[in-house]
C-alpha positions in Angstrom: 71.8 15.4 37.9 68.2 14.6 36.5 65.3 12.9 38.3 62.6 11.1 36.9 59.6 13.0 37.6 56.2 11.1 37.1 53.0 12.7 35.9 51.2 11.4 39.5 52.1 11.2 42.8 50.3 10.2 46.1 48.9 12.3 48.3 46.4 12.6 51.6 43.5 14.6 50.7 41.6 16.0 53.4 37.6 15.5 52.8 35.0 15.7 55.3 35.9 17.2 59.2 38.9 14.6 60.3 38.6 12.4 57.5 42.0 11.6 55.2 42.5 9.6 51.7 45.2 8.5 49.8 44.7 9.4 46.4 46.3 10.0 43.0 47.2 13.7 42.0 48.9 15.3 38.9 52.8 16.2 40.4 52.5 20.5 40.2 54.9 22.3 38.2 57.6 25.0 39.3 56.7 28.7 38.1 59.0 31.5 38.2 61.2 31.9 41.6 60.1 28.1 42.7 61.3 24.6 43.0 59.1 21.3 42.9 60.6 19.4 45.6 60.7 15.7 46.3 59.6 15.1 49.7 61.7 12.8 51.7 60.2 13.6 55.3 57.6 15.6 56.9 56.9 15.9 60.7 53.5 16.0 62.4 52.3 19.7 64.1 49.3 20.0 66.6 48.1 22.5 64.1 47.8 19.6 61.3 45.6 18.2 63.9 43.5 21.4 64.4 43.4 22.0 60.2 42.6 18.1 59.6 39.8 18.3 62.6 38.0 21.9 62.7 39.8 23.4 58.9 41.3 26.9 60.8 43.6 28.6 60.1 43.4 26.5 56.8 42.1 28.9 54.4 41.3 26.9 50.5 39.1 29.2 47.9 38.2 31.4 50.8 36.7 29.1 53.1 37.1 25.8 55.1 39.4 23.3 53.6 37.5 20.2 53.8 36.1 18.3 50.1 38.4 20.8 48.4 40.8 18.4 46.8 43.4 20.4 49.7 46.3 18.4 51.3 47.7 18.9 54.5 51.1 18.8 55.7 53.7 21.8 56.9 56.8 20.5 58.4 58.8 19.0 55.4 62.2 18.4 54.0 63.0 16.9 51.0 65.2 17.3 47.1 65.2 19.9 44.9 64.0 17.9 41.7 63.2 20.4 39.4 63.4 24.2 38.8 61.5 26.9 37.7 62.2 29.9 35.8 64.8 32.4 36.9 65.9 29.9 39.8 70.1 29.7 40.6 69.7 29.7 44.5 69.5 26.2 44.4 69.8 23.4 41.7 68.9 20.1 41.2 70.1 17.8 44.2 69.9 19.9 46.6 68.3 19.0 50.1 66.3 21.6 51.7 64.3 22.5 54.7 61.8 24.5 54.1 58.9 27.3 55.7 55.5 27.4 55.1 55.1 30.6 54.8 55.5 32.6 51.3 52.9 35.6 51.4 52.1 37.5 49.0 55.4 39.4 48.4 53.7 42.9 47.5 51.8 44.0 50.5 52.8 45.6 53.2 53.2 43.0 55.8 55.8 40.9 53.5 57.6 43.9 52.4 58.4 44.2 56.2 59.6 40.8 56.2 56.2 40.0 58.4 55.3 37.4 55.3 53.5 35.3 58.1 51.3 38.1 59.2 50.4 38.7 55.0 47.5 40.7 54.8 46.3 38.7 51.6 46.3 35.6 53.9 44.4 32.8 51.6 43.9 35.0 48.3 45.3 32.7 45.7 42.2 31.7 43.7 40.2 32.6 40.7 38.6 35.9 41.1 41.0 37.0 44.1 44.6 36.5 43.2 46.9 38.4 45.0 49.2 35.3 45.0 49.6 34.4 48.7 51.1 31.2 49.5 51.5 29.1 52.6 52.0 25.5 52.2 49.7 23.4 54.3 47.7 26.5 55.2 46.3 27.8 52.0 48.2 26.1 49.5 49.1 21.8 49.4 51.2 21.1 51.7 53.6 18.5 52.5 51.6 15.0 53.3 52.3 14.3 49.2 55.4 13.1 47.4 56.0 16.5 45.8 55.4 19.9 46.8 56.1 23.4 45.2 57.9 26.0 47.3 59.1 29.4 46.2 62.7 30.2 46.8 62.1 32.6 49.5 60.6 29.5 51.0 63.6 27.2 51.4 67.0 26.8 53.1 69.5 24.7 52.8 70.0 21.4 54.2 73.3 20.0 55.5 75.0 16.6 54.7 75.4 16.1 58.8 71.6 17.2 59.2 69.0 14.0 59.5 66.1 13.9 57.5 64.4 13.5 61.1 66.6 16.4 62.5 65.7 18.8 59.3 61.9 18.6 59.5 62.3 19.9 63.1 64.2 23.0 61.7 61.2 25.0 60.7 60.0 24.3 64.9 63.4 25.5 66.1 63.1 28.5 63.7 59.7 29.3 65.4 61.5 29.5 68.8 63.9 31.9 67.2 61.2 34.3 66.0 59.4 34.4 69.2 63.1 35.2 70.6 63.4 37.9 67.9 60.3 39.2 68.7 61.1 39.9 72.1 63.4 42.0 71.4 66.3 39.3 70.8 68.1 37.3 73.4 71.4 38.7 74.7 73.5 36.8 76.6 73.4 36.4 80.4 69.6 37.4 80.2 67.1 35.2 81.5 64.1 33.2 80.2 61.5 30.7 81.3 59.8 28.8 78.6 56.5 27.6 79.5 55.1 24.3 77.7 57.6 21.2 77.1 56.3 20.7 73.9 57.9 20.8 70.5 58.3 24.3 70.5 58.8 24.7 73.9 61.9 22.2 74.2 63.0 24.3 71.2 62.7 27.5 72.8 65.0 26.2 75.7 67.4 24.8 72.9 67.4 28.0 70.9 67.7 30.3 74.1 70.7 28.4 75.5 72.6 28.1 72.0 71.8 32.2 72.6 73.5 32.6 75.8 70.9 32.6 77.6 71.2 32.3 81.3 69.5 30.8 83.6 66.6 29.2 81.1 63.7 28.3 83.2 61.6 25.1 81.5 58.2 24.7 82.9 55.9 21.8 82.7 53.3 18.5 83.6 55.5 15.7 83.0 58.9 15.1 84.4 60.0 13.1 81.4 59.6 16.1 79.2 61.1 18.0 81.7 64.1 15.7 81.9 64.5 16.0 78.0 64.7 19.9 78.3 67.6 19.9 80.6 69.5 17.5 77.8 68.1 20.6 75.9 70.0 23.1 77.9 67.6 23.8 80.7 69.5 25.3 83.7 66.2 24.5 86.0 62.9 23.3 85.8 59.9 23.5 87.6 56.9 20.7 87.9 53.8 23.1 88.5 52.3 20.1 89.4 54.2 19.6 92.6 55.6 23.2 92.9 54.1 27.0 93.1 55.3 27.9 89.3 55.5 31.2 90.2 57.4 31.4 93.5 60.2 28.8 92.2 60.9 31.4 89.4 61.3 33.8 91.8 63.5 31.6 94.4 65.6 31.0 91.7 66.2 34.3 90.5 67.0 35.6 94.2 63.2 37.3 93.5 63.6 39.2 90.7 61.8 37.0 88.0 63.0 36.9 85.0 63.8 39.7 81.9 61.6 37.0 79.1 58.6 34.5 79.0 58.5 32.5 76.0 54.5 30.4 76.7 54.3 27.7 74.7 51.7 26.0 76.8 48.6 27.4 76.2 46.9 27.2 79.6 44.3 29.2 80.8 46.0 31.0 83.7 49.5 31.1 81.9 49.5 34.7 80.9 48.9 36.3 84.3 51.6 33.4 85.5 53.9 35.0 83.5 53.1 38.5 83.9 54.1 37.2 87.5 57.3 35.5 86.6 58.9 38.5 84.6 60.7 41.6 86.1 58.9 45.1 85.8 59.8 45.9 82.1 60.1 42.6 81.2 58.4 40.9 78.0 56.3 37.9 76.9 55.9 35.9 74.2 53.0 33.9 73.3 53.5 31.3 70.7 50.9 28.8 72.0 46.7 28.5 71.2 44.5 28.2 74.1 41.7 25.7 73.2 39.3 28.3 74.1 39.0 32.2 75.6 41.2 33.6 79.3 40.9 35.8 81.3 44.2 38.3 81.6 44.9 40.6 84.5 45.4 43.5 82.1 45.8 46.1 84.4 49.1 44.2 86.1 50.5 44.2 82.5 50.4 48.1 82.4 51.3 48.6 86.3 54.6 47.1 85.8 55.3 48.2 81.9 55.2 44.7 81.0 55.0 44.3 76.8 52.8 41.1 75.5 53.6 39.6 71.8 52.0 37.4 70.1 53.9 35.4 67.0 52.7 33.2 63.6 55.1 31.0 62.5 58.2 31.3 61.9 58.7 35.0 60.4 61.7 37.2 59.4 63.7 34.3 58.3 64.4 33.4 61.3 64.7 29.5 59.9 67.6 29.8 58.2 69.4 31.2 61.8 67.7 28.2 63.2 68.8 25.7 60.8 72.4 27.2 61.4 72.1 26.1 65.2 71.4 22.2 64.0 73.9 22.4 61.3 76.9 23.6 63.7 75.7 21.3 66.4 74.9 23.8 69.1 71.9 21.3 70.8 70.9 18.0 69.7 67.8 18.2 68.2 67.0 14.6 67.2 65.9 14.2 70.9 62.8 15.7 70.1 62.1 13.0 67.3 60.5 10.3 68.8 58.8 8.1 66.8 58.8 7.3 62.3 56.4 6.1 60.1 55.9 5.0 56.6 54.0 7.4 54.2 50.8 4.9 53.7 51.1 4.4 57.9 50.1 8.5 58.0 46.6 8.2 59.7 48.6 6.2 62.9 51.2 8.8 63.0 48.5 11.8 63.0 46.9 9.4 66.0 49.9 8.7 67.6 50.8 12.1 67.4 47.7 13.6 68.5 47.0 11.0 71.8 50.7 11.2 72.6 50.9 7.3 72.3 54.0 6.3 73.7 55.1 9.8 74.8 55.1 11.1 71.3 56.8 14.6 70.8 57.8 14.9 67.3 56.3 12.2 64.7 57.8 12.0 61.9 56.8 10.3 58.4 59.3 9.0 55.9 58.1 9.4 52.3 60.4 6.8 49.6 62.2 7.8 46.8 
């Protein structure tokens, strides 16, 4: 199978603080160990939003991203059109999900498998090389019609998988890293997941493929609510209408809970959680708070409570991920609420950012 591959393609360059143009730009070639990949799909992620707006954690020649030729753009999926030296994981055809994180490879961090957590984070330019790549972070990303991605990068795609469904894989396989990094989920153990957000309606959907039992979803808005328990929420609590705290603890005949996934990012929800979780028990945070809390340290080391903190989607914890959507095990086109066409990108980025019409996940089709 060949595709014809053009010397140009389209793409969204960021320039000044929240500003975005389409523009012509040479298609990149594959090196050694990567792919140039057709992209059929990409989804909008609050951090797009924060990188378009304010540049962090976009890193581009050492610096801010903006007026740097940079384009946006994380959560795609798309065709392997063309391969690079020393490639047979994957040949021409083939329809991949993939990570944005590559790393470096060589330092210590990646050689852990913590390629998220690289410590040559944004070190890919002239003068200081160390070959780090994370697509839509420090490299282009996926608001293009082609990207490059290094094998370690990509997974494969099923033919019962959406395009919708497989840009939400690398969200799902965020979920299953924070899960990992607590420890990993066995069955029969409990979790709340605070935050009905993308990742937080994943968590649930991750946690109950897992076994998990019960799985706790707290929230603002009953609607999200009510999609989590399609999800595989076993209860959920309204903490506008309810004590969060104390309904955790009526549910769980006052023990709280052995694990806190918070995906909300509110100012009081880590001492919430320390609150919700048995002594011993562990928390993950996988959200931002918009700006510096307060945290009731000493109650964390009273009650030998341990506090994690996760990047991405580390460990390869995508390809277990896209597994879960592949077999079936939750339906994760609920989370997909709204399409667009590629030259309709700034209304998607606003309907995804106002939450226009209840948008969750926004995804953009990109033509062949």
């Amino acid at each position: 199978m060949n595709y014809e591959i053009p010397e140009t393609m389209k793409a969204w360059v960021l320039g000044d603080p929240g500003v975005l143009t389409l523009e012509e730009k040479p298609v990149p070639q594959p090196k050694k160990s990567e792919v140039l990949v057709k992209i059929d799909a990409v989804a909008i992620c609050a951090t797009d939003l924060e990188i378009i707006e304010n540049g962090p954690p976009a890193m581009i020649q050492g610096g801010l991203p903006f007026n740097k030729g940079f384009t946006p753009g994380h959560e795609y999926m798309g065709t392997v059109v063309k391969l690079g030296d020393g490639v047979d994981e994957y040949k021409v055809g083939d329809r991949v999900a993939v990570e944005i994180h590559a790393g470096c490879s060589s330092c210590e961090r990646c050689r852990e498998g913590m390629y998220t957590s690289c410590l040559n984070y944004g070190k890919n330019y002239e003068g200081n090389d160390k070959g780090h790549r994370a697509n839509g972070f420090t490299t282009d990303g996926g608001f293009a019609e082609y990207a490059i991605n290094n094998v370690n990068t990509l997974c494969h795609v099923g033919d019962n998988v959406t395009d919708e469904e497989a840009t939400l894989i690398v969200t799902a396989g965020t979920a299953m890293y924070g899960l990992d990094t607590l420890g990993g989920l066995i069955a029969g153990q409990s979790v709340v997941v605070t935050g009905p957000g993308p990742i937080g309606l994943m968590a649930v959907a991750v946690a109950k493929a897992l076994g998990a039992n019960p799985v706790i979803l707290t929230g603002t808005r009953d609607n999200r609510l009510e999609l989590g328990k399609k999800l595989g929420a076993d209860y959920t609590v309204n903490v506008r209408n309810q004590e969060v705290v104390k309904a955790v603890k009526e549910i769980t005949n006052g023990e709280g809970v052995h694990y806190v996934m918070e995906c909300s990012g509110a100012p009081n929800a880590v001492n919430e959680a320390a609150n919700m979780v048995k002594r011993g028990g562990r928390i993950c945070l996988a959200a931002f708070p918009s700006k510096p809390v307060e945290v009731d340290v000493a109650a964390l080391v009273r009650n030998n409570i341990s506090l994690f903190g996760i990047r991405g989607e580390g460990r390869s914890a995508v390809h277990r991920a896209a597994s879960l959507i592949s077999e079936k095990r939750f339906d994760a086109s609920l989370i997909h609420t709204h399409t667009f066409g590629f030259g309709d990108l700034l209304t998607a980025l606003k309907y995804s950012k106002e939450r226009i019409d209840d948008a969750i996940k926004v995804v953009v089709k990109i033509p062949g």
